[in-house]
HTML snippet that shows the backbone in 3Dmol.js (N, CA, C, O; Angstrom):
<script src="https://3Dmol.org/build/3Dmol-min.js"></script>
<div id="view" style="width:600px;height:400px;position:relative"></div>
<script>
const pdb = `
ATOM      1  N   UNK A   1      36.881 -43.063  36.406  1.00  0.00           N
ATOM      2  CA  UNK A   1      35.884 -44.062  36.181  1.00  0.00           C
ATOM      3  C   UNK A   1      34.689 -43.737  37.076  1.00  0.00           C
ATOM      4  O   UNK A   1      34.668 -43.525  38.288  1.00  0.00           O
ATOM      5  N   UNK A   2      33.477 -43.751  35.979  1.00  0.00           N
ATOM      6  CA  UNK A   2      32.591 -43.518  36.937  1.00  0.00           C
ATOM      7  C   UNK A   2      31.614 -44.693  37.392  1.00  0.00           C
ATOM      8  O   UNK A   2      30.922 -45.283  36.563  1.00  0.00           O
ATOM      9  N   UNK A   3      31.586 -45.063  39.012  1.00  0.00           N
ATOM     10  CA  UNK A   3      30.560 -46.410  38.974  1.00  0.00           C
ATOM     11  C   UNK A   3      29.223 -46.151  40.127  1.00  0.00           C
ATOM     12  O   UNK A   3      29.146 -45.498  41.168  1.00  0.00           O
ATOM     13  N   UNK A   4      28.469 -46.818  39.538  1.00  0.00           N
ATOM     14  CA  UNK A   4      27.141 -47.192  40.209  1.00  0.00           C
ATOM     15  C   UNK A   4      27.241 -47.796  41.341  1.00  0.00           C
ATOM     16  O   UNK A   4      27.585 -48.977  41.389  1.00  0.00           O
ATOM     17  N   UNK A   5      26.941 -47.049  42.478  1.00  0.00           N
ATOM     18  CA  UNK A   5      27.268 -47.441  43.791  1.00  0.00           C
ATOM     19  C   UNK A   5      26.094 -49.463  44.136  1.00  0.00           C
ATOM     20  O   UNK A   5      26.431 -50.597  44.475  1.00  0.00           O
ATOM     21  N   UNK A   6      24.905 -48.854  43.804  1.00  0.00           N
ATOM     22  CA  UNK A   6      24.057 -50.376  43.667  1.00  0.00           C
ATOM     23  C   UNK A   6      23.694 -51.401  42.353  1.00  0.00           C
ATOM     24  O   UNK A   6      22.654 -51.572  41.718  1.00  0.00           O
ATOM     25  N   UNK A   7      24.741 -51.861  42.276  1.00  0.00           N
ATOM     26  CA  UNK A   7      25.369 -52.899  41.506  1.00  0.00           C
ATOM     27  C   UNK A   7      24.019 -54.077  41.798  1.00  0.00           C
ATOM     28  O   UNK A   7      23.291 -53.898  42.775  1.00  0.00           O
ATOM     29  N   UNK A   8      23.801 -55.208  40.900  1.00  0.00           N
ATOM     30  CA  UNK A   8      23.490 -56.791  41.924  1.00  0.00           C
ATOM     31  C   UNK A   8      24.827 -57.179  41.305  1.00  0.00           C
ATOM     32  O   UNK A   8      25.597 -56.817  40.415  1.00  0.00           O
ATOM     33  N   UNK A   9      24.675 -58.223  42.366  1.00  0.00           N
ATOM     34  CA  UNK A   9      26.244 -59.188  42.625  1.00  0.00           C
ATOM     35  C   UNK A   9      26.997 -58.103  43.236  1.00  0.00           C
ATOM     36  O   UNK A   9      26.790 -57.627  44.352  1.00  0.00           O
ATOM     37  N   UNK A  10      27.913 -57.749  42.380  1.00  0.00           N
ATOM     38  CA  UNK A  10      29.290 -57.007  42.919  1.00  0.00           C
ATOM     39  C   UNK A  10      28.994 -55.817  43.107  1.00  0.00           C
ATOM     40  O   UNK A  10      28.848 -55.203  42.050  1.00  0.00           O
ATOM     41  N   UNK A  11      28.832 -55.190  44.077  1.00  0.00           N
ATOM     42  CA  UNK A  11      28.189 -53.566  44.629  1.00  0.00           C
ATOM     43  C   UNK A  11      29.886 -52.775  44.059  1.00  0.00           C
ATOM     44  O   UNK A  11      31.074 -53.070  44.184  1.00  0.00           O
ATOM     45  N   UNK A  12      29.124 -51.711  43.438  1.00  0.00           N
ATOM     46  CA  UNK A  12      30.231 -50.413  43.185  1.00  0.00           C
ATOM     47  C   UNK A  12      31.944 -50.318  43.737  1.00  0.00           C
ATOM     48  O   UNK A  12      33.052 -50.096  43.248  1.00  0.00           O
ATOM     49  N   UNK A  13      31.012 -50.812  45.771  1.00  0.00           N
ATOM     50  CA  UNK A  13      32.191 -50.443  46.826  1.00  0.00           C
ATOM     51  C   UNK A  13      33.272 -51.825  46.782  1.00  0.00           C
ATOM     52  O   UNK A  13      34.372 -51.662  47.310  1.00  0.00           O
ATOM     53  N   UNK A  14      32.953 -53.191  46.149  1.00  0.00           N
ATOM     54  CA  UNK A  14      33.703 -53.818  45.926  1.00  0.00           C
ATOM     55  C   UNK A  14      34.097 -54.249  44.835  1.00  0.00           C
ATOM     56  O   UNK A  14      34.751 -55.289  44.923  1.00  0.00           O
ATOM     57  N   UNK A  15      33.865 -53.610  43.243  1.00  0.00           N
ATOM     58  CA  UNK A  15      34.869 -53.255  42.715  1.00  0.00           C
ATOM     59  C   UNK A  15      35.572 -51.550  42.775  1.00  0.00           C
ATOM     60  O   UNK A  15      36.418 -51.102  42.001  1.00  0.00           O
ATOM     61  N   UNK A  16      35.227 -51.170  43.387  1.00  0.00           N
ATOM     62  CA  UNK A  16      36.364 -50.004  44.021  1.00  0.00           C
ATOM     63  C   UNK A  16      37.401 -50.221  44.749  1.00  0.00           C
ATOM     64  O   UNK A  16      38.469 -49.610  44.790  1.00  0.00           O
ATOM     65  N   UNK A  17      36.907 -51.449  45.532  1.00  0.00           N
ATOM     66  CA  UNK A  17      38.145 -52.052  46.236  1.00  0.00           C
ATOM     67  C   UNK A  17      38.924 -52.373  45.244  1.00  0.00           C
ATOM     68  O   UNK A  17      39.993 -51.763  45.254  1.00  0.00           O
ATOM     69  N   UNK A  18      38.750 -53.230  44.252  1.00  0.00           N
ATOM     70  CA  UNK A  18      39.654 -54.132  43.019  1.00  0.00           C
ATOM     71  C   UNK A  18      40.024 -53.095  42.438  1.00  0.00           C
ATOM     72  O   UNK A  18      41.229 -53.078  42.186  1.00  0.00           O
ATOM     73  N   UNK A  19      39.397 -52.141  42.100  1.00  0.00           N
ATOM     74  CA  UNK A  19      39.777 -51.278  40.429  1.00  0.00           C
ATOM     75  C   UNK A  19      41.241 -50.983  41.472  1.00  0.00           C
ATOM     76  O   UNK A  19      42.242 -51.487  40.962  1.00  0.00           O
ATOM     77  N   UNK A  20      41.522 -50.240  42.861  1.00  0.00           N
ATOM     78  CA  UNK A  20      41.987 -49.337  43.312  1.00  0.00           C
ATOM     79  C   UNK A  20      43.395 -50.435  44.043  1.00  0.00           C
ATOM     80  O   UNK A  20      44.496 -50.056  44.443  1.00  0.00           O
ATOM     81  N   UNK A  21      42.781 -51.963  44.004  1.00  0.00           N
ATOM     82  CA  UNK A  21      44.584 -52.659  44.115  1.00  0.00           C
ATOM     83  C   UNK A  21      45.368 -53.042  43.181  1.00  0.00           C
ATOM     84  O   UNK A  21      46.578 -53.267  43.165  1.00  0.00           O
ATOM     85  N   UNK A  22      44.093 -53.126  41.946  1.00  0.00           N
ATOM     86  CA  UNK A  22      44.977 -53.153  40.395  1.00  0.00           C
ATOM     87  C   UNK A  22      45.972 -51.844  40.255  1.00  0.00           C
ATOM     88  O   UNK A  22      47.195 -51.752  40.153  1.00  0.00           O
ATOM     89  N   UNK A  23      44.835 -50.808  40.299  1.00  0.00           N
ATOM     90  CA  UNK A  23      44.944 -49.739  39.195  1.00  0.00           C
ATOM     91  C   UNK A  23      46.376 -48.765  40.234  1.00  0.00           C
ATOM     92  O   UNK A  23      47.443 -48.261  39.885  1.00  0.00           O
ATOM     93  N   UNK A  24      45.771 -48.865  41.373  1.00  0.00           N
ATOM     94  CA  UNK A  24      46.634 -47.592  42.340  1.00  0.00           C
ATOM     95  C   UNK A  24      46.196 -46.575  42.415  1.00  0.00           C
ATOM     96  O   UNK A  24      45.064 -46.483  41.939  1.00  0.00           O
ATOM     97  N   UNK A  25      46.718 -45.475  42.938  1.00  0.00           N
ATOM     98  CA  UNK A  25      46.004 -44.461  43.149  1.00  0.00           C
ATOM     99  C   UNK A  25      45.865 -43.497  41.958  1.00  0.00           C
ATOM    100  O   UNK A  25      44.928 -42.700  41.999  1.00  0.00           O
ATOM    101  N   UNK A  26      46.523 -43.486  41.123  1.00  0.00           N
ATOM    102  CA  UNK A  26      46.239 -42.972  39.945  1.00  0.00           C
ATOM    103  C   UNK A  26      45.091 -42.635  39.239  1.00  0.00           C
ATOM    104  O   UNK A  26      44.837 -41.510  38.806  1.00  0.00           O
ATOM    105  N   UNK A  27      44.274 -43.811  39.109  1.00  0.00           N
ATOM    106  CA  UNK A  27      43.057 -43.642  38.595  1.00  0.00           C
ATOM    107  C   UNK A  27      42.022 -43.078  39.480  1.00  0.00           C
ATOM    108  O   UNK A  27      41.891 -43.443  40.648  1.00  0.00           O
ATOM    109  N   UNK A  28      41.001 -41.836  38.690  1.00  0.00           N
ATOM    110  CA  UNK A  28      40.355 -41.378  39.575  1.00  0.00           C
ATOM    111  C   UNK A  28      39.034 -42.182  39.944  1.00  0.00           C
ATOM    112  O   UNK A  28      38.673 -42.471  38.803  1.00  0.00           O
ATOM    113  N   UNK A  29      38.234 -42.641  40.645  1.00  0.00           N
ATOM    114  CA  UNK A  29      36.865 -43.067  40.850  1.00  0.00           C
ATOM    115  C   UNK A  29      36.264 -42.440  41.227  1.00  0.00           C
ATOM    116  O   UNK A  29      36.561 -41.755  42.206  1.00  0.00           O
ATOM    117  N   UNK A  30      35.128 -42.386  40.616  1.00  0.00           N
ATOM    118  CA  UNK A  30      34.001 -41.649  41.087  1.00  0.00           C
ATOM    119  C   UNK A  30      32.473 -42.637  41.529  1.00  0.00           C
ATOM    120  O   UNK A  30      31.961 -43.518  40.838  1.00  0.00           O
ATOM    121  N   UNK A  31      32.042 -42.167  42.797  1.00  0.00           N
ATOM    122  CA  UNK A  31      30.499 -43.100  43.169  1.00  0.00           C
ATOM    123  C   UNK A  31      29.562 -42.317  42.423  1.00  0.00           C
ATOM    124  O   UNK A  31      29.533 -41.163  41.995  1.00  0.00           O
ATOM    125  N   UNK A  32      29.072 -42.960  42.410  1.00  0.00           N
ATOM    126  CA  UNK A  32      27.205 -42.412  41.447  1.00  0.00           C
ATOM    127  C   UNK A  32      26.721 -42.923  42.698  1.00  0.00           C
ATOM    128  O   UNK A  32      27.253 -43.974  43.055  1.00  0.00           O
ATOM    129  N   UNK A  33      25.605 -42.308  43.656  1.00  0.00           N
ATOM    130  CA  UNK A  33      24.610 -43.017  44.186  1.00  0.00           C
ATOM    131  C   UNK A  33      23.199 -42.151  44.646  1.00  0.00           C
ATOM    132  O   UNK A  33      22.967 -40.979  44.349  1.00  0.00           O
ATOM    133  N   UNK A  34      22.723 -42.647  45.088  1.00  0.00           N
ATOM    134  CA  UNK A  34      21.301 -42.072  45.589  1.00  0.00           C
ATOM    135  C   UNK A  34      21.122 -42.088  47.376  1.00  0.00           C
ATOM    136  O   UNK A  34      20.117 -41.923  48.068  1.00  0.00           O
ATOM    137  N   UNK A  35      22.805 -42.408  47.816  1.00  0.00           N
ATOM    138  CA  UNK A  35      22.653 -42.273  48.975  1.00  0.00           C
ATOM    139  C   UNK A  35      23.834 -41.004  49.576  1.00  0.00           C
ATOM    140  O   UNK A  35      25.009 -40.974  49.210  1.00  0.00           O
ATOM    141  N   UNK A  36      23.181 -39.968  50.603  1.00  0.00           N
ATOM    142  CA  UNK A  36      23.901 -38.713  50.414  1.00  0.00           C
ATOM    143  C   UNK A  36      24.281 -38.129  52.040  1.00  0.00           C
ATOM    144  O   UNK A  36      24.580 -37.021  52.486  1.00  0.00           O
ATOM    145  N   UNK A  37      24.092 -39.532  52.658  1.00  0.00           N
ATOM    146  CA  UNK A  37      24.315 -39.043  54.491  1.00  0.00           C
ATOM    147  C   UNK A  37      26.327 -39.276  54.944  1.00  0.00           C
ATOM    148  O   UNK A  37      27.073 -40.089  54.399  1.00  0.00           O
ATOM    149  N   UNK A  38      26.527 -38.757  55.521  1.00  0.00           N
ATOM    150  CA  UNK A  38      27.816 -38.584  56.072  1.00  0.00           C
ATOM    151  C   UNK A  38      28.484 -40.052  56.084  1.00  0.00           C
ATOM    152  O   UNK A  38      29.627 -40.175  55.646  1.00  0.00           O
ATOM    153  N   UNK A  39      27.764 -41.190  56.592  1.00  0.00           N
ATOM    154  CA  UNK A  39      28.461 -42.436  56.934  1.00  0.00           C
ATOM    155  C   UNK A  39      28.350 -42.651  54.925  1.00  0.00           C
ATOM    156  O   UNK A  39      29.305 -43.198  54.373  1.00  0.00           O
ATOM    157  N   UNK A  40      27.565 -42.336  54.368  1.00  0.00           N
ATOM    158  CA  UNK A  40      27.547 -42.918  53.192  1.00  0.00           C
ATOM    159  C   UNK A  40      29.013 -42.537  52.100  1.00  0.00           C
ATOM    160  O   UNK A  40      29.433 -43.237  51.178  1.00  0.00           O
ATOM    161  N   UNK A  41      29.381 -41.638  52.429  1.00  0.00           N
ATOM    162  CA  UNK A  41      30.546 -40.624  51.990  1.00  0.00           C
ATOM    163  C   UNK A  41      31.811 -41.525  52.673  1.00  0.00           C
ATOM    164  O   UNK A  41      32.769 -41.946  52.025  1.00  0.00           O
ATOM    165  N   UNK A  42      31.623 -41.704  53.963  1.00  0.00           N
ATOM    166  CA  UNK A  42      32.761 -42.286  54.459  1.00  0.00           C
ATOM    167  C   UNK A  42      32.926 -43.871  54.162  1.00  0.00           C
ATOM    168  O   UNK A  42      33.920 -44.519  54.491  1.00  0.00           O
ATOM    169  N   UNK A  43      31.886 -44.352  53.540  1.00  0.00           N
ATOM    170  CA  UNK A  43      31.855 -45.716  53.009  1.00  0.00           C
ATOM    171  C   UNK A  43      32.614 -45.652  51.736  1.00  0.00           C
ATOM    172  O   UNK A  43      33.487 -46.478  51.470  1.00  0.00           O
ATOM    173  N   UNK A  44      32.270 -44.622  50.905  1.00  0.00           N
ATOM    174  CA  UNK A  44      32.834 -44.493  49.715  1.00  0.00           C
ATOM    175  C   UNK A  44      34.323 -44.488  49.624  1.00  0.00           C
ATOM    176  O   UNK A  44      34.802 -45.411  48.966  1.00  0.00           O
ATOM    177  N   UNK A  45      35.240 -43.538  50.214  1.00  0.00           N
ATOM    178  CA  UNK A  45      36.317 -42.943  50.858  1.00  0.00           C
ATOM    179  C   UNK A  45      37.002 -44.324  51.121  1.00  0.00           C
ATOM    180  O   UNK A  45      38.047 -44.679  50.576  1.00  0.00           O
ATOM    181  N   UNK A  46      36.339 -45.004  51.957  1.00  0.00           N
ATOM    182  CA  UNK A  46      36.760 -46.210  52.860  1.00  0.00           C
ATOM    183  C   UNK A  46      36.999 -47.268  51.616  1.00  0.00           C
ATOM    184  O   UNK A  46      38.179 -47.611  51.554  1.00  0.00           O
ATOM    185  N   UNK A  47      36.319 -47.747  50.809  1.00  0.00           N
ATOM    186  CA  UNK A  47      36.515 -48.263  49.141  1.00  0.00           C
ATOM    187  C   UNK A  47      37.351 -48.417  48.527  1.00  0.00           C
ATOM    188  O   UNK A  47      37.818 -49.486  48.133  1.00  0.00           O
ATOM    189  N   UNK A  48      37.911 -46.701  48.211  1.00  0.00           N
ATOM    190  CA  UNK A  48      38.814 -45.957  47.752  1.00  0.00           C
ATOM    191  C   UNK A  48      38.026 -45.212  46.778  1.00  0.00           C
ATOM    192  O   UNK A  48      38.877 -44.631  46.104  1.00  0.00           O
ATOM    193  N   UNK A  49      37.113 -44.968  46.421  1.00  0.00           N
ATOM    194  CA  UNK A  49      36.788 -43.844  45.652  1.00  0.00           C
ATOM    195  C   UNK A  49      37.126 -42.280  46.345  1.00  0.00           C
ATOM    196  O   UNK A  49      37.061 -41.838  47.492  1.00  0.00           O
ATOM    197  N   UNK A  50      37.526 -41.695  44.995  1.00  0.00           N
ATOM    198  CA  UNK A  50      38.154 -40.116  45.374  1.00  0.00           C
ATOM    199  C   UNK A  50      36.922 -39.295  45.055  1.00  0.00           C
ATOM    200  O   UNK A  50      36.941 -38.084  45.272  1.00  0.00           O
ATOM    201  N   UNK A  51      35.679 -39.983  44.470  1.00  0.00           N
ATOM    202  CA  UNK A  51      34.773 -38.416  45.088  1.00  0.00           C
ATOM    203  C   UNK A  51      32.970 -39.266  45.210  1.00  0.00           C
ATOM    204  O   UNK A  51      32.773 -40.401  44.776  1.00  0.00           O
ATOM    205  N   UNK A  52      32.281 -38.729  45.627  1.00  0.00           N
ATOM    206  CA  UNK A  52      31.022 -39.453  45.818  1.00  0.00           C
ATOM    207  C   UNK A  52      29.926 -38.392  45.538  1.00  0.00           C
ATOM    208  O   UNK A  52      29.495 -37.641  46.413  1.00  0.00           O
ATOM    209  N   UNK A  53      29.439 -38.391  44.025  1.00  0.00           N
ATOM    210  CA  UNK A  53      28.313 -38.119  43.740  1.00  0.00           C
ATOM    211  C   UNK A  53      26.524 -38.093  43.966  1.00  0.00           C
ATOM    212  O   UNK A  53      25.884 -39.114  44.214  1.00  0.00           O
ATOM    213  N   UNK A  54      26.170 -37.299  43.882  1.00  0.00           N
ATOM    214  CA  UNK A  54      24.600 -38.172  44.557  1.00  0.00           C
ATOM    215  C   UNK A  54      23.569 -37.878  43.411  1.00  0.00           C
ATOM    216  O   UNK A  54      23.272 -36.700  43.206  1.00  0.00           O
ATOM    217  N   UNK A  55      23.133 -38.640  42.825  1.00  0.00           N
ATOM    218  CA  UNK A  55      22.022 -39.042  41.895  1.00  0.00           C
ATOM    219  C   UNK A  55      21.283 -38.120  42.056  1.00  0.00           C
ATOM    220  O   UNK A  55      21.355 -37.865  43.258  1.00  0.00           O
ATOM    221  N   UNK A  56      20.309 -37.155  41.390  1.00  0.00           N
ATOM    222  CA  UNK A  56      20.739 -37.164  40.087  1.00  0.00           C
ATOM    223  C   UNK A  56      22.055 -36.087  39.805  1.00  0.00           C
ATOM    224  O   UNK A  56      22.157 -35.096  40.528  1.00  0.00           O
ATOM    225  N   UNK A  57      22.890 -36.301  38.890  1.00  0.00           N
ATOM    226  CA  UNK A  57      24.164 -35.344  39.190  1.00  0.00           C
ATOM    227  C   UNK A  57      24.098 -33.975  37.777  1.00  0.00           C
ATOM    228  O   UNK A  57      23.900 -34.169  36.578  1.00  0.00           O
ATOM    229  N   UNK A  58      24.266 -33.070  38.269  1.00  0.00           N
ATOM    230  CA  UNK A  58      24.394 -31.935  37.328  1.00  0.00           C
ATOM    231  C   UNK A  58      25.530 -31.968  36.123  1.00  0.00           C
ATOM    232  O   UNK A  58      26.693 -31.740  36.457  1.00  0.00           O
ATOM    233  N   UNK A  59      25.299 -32.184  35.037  1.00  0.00           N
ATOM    234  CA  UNK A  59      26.067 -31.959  34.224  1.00  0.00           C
ATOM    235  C   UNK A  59      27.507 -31.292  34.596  1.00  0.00           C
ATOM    236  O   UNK A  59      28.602 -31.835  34.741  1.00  0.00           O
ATOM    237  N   UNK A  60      27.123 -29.924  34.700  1.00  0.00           N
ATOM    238  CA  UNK A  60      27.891 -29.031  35.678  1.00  0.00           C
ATOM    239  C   UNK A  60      28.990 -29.734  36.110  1.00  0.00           C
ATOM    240  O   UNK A  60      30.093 -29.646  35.572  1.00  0.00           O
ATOM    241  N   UNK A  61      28.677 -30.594  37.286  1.00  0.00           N
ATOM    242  CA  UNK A  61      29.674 -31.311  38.317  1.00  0.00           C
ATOM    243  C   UNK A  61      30.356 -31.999  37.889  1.00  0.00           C
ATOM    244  O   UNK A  61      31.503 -32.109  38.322  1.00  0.00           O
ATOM    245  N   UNK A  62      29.974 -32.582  37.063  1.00  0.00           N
ATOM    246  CA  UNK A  62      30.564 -33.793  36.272  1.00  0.00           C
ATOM    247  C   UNK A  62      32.118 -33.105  34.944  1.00  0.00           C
ATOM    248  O   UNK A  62      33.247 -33.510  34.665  1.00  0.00           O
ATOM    249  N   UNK A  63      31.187 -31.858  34.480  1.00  0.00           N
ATOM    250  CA  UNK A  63      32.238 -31.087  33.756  1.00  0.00           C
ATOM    251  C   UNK A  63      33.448 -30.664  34.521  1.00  0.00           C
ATOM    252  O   UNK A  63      34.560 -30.492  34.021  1.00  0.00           O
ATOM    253  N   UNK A  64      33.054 -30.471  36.102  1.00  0.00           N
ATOM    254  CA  UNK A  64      34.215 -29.821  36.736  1.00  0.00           C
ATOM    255  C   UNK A  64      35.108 -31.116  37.414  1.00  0.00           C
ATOM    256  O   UNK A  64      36.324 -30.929  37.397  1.00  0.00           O
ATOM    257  N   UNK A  65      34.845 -31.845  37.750  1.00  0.00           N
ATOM    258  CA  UNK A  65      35.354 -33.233  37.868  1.00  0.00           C
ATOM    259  C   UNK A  65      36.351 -33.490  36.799  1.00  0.00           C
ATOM    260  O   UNK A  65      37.539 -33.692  37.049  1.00  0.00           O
ATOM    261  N   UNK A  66      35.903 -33.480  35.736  1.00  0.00           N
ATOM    262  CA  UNK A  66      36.451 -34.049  34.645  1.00  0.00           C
ATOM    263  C   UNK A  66      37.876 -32.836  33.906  1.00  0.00           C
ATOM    264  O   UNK A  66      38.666 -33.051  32.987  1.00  0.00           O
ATOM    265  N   UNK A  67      37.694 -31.559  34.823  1.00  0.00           N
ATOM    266  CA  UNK A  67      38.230 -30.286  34.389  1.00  0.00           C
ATOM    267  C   UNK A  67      39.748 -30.247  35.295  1.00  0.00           C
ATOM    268  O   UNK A  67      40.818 -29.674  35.091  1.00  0.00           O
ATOM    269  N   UNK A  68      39.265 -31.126  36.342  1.00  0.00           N
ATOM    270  CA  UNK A  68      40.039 -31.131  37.723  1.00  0.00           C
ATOM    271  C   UNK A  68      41.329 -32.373  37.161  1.00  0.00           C
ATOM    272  O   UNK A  68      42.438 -32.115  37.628  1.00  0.00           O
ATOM    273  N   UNK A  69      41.296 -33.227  36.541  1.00  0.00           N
ATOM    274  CA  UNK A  69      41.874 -34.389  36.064  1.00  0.00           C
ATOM    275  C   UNK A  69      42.987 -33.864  35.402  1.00  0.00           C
ATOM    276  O   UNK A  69      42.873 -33.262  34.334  1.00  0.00           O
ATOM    277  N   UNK A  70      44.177 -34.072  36.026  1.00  0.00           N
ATOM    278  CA  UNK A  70      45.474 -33.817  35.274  1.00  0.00           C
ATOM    279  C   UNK A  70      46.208 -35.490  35.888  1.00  0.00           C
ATOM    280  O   UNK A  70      47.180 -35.359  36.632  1.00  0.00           O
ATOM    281  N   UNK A  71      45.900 -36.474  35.679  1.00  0.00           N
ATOM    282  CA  UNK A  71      46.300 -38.071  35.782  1.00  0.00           C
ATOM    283  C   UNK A  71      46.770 -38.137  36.980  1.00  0.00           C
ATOM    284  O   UNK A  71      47.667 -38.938  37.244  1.00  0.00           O
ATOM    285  N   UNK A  72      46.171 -37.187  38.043  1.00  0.00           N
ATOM    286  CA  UNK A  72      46.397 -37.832  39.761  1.00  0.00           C
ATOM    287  C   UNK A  72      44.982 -37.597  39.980  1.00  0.00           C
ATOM    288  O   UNK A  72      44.263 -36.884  39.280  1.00  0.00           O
ATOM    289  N   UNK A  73      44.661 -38.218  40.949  1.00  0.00           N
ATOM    290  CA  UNK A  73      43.279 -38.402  41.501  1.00  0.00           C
ATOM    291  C   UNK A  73      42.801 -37.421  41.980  1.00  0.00           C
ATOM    292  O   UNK A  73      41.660 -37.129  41.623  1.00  0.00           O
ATOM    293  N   UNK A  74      43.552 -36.494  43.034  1.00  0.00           N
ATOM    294  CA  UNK A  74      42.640 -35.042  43.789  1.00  0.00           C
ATOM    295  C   UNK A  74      41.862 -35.529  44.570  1.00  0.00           C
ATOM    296  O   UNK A  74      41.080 -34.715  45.062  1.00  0.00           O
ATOM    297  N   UNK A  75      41.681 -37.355  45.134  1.00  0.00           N
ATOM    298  CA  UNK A  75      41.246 -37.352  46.228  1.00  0.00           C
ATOM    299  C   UNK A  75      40.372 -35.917  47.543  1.00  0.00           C
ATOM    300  O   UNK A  75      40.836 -35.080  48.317  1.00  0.00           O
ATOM    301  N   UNK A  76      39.150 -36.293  47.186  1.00  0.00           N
ATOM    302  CA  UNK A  76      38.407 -34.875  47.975  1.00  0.00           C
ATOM    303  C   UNK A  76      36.798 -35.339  48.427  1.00  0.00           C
ATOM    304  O   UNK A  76      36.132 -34.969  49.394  1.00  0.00           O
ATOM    305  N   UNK A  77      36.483 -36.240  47.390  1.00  0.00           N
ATOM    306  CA  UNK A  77      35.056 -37.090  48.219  1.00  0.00           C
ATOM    307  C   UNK A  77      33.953 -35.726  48.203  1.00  0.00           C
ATOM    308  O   UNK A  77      33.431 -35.129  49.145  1.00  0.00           O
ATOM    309  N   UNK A  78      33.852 -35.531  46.795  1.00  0.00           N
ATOM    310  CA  UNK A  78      32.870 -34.133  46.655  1.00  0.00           C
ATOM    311  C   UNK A  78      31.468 -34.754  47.075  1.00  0.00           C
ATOM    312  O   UNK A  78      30.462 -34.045  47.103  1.00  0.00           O
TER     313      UNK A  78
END
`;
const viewer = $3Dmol.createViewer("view");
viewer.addModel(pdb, "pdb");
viewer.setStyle({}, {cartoon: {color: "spectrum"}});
viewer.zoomTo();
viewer.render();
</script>
């Protein structure tokens, strides 16, 4: 699942919290954002999203993300 880190109302990082006490670790999440500094990565991580993208994202990345998916997460915070 891929989500938009700046949401209004419910920001990205708190339904990442929810998707990730429903869902478990199974499902992969991915951040979309426009923010790309070290604490911002560890915010993501901290959530539970397994990888953190930065706006604008290369096709590319997104293909290999999606290449990487055998129904466990691979947790790695690209």
């Amino acid at each position: 699942m891929f989500l938009d880190l700046g949401l209004s109302g419910m920001d990205g990082f708190e339904i990442a919290k929810r998707l990730r006490a429903d869902l478990g670790p199974e499902a992969m999440l991915v951040g979309l954002t426009g923010y790309s500094q070290v604490e911002d990565r560890v915010r993501t991580a901290q959530a539970g999203f397994d990888h953190h993208l930065v706006k604008p994202v290369a096709l590319e990345e997104i293909h290999r993300l999606l290449a990487t998916m055998d129904g466990k997460t691979g947790r790695g915070n690209s």
